[in-house]
C-alpha positions in Angstrom: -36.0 144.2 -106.5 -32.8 143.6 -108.2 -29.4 145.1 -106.4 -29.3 146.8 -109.6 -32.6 148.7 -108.4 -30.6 149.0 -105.0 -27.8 150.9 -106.3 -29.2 153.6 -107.6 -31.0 155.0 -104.7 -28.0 153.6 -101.8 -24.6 154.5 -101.6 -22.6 151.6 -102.4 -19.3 153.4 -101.9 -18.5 152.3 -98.3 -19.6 148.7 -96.3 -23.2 148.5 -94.8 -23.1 146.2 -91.8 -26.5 145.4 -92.8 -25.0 144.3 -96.0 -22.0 142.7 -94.3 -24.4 140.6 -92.4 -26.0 139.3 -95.2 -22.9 138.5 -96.7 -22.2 136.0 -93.6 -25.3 134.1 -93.8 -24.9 133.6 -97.7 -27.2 136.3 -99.0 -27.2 137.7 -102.2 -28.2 141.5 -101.0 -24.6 142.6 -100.7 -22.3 144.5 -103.4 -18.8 144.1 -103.6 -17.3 147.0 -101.0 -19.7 145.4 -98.4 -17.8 141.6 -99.3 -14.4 143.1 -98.6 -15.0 144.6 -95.5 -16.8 141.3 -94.8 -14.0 139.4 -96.1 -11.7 141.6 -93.6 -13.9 140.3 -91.3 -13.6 136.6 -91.9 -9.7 137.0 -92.0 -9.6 137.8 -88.4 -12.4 136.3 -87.0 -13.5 133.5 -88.9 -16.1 132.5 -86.6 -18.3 135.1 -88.1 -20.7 133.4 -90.3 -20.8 130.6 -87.3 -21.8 133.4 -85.3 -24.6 135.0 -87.9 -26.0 131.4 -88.4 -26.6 130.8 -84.4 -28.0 134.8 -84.2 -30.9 133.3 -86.7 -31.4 130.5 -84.9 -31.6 131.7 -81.7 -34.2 134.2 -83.0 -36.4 131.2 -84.3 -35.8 129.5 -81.1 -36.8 132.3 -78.5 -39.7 133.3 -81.0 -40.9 129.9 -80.8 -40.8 129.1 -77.0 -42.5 132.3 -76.6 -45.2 131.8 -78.5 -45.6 128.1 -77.7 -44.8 128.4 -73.6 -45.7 132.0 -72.8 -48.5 133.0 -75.2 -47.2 135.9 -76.9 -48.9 136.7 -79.7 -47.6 140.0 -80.7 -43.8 141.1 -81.2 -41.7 144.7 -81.9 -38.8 143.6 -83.9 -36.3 146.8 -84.0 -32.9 146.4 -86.1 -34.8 144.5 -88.8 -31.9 144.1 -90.9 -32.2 143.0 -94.7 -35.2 139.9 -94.3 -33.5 136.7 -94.4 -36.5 133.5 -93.9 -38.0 132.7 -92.0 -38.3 135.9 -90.4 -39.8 136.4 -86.8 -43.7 136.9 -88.4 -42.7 133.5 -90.6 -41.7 131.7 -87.1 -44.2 133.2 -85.3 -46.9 132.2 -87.7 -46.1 128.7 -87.9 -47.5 128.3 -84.3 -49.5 131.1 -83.9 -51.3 132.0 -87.3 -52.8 135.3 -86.0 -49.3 136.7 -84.4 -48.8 140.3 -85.1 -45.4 141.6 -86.0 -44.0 145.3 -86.2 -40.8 145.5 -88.3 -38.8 148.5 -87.4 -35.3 149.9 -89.0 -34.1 152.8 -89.6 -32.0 152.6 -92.4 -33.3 153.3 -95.9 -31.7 149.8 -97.6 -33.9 147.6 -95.5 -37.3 149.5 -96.8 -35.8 148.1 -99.9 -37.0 144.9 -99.1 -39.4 145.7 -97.0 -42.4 143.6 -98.8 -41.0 140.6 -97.8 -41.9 141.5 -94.3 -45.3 142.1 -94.9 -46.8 138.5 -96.3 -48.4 137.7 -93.6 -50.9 134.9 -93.0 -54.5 135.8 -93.2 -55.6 135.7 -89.4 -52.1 137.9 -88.5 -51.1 141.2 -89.4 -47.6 142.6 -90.2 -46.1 146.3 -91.1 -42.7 147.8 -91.4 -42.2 151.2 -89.8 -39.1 153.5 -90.6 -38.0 154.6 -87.1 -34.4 154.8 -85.1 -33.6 153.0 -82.0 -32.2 155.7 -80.6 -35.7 157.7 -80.6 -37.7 155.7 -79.2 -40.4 157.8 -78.5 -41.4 158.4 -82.2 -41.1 154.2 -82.3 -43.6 153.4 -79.9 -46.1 156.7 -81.0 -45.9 155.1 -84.9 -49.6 154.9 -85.8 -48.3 152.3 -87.6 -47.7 150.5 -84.6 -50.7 151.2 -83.1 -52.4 149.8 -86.1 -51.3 146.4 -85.3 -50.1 146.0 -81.8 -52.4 146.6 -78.7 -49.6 148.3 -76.0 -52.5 146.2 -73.3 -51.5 142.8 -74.4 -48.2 141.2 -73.8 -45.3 142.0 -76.8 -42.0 140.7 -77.3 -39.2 143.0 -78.0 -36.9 141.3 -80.3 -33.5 142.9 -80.5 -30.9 140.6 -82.8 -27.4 142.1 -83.0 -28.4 145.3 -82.6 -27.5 146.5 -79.2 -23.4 146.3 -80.4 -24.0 149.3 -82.6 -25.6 151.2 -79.9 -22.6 152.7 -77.9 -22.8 153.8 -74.4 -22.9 157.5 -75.4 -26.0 156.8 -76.5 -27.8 155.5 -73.6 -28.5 151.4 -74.7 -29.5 150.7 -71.4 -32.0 153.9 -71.1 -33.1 153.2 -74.4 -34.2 149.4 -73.9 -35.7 150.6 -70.4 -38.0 152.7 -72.5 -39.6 150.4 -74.9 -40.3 147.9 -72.6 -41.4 150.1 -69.6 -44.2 150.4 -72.7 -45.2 146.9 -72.9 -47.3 145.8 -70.2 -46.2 142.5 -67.6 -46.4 139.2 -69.6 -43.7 140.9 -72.3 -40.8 140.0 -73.1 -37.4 141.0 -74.1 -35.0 138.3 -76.8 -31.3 140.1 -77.0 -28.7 138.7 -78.6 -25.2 140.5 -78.9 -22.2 140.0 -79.3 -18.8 139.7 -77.0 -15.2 139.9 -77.1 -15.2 137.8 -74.1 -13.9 134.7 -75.3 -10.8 136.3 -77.3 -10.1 140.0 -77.3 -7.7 140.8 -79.6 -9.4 139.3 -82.4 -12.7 141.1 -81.8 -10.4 144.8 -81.0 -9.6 143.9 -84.8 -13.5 143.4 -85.5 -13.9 146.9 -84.0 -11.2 148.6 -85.8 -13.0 146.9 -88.6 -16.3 148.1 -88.5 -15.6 151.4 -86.6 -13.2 152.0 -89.9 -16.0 151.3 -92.2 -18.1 154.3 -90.5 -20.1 152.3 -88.3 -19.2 152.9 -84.6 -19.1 149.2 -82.3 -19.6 148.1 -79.0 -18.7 144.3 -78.3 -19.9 143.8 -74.3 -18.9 141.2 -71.5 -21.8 139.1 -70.2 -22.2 140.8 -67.4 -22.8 144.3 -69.5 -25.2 141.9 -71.5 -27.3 141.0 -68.5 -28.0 144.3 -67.5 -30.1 144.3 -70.0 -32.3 141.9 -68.0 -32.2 143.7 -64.6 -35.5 144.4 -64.3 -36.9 141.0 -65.4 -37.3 137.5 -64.9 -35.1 136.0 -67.3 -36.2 132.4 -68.5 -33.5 129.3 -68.6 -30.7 129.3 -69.1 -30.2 132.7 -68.4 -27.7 135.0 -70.5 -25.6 132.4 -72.6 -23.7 131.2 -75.6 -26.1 131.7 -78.4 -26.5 127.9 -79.2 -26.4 126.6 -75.9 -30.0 128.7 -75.5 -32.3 125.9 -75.6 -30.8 123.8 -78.4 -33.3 122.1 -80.5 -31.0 118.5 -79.9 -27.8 117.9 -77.6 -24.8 119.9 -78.8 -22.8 116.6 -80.2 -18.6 117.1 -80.7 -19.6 118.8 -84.4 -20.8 121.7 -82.2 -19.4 125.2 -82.5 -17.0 126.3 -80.0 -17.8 129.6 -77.7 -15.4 130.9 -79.0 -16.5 130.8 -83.1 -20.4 131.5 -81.4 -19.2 134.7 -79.3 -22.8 136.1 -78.7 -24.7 136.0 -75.8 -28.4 135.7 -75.5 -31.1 135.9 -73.2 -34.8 135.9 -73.0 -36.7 137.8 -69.9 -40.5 137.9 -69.0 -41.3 141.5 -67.7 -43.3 140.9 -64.0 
């Protein structure tokens, strides 16, 4: 589908984060309104596309180690965002041809695109369900869902950059309790999110930012980001830097700083 196809159905008058995001890893689903605020972005904080590049990577990362070390075969990815390969089924897939993946956004623009979540390989299954983290009892009772994932067998909840637009009057903790008080022991939870810890004026700006665009933020400390985890067993190295979670080779002197990365990350096996 051509952006031209986009626009008539979208609004294109005011910046999608979703958009924005694909603007920092270099996509091409993005119109101009989305670039400046993006570009606002960049100007403060230009540790932003560093920042999108190690969210990706830590999603193949955890995706893979859970697959290959823990046996999950079936994940929930919420917050889908415009696909960007590999995506989690693509990952997934690649070690584990009959993983099962539920793609689940709320936002109209990503259902757009929403075929290019659904090429799965033969021996797996994938679907895309329209449905709002902030309900997530009409998530989890999605026939869709129950289509494809059995609620009996371990699931990974996959939540990339999502949490941060999920303010605290609207219950993020509750709401992350919920889903995975319905996935049964052996699940897991892979959070990333990300934190003015390492220099808060510059991500106050980032707020002002996005919060001006229409699109209400909440940047937490790691601390607030680990509560996420309270109630499981979170795996090595804990809640960290985004690419210091289980890098793929030693982090050499070209290696981002913290401070470009500012996202922490954790993965957490439900007991």
């Amino acid at each position: 589908m051509s952006n031209t196809d986009v626009r008539r159905d979208l609004d294109t008058s005011r910046p999608h984060s979703a958009r924005m995001y694909d603007y920092y890893l270099g996509g091409k689903d993005h119109f101009p309104v989305d670039k400046q605020a993006a570009q606002a972005v960049a100007e403060v904080y230009p540790g932003i596309f560093t920042c999108a590049r190690e969210n990706r990577a830590f999603m193949h990362r955890a995706t893979r180690v859970l697959a290959e070390e823990h046996g999950i075969r079936q994940w929930l990815d919420i917050g889908t965002g415009i696909p960007t390969e590999p995506n989690v089924h693509q990952v997934a897939q690649s070690v584990v041809p009959e993983a099962r993946v539920v793609y689940a956004d709320n936002d109209p623009l990503v259902l757009k695109y929403a075929e290019r979540l659904m090429r799965s390989t033969p021996q797996g299954r994938t679907t895309y369900i329209e449905a709002d983290v902030n309900d997530p009892e009409a998530l989890l009772g999605a026939p869709e869902l129950a289509e494809v994932l059995d609620l009996s067998r371990p699931v990974a909840l996959s939540l990339n950059a999502l949490m941060h637009f999920i303010t605290a009057a609207a219950d993020p903790y509750g709401i992350v309790n919920r889903v995975m008080a319905a996935l049964p022991s052996g699940s897991a939870l892979a959070l990333s999110h990300c934190t003015p810890d390492f220099d808060p004026p510059t991500w106050e700006k980032v707020t002002d930012i996005y919060t001006g665009a229409g699109t209400p933020v909440q940047f937490r400390a790691q601390d607030d980001v680990a509560r996420f985890f309270e109630e499981l067993d979170l795996l090595d190295p804990g809640v960290t830097v985004g690419h210091r979670w289980r890098p793929t080779r030693p982090l050499g002197p070209e290696a981002p700083t913290d401070a470009q990365v500012s996202l922490w990350v954790g993965v957490g096996i439900k007991r």
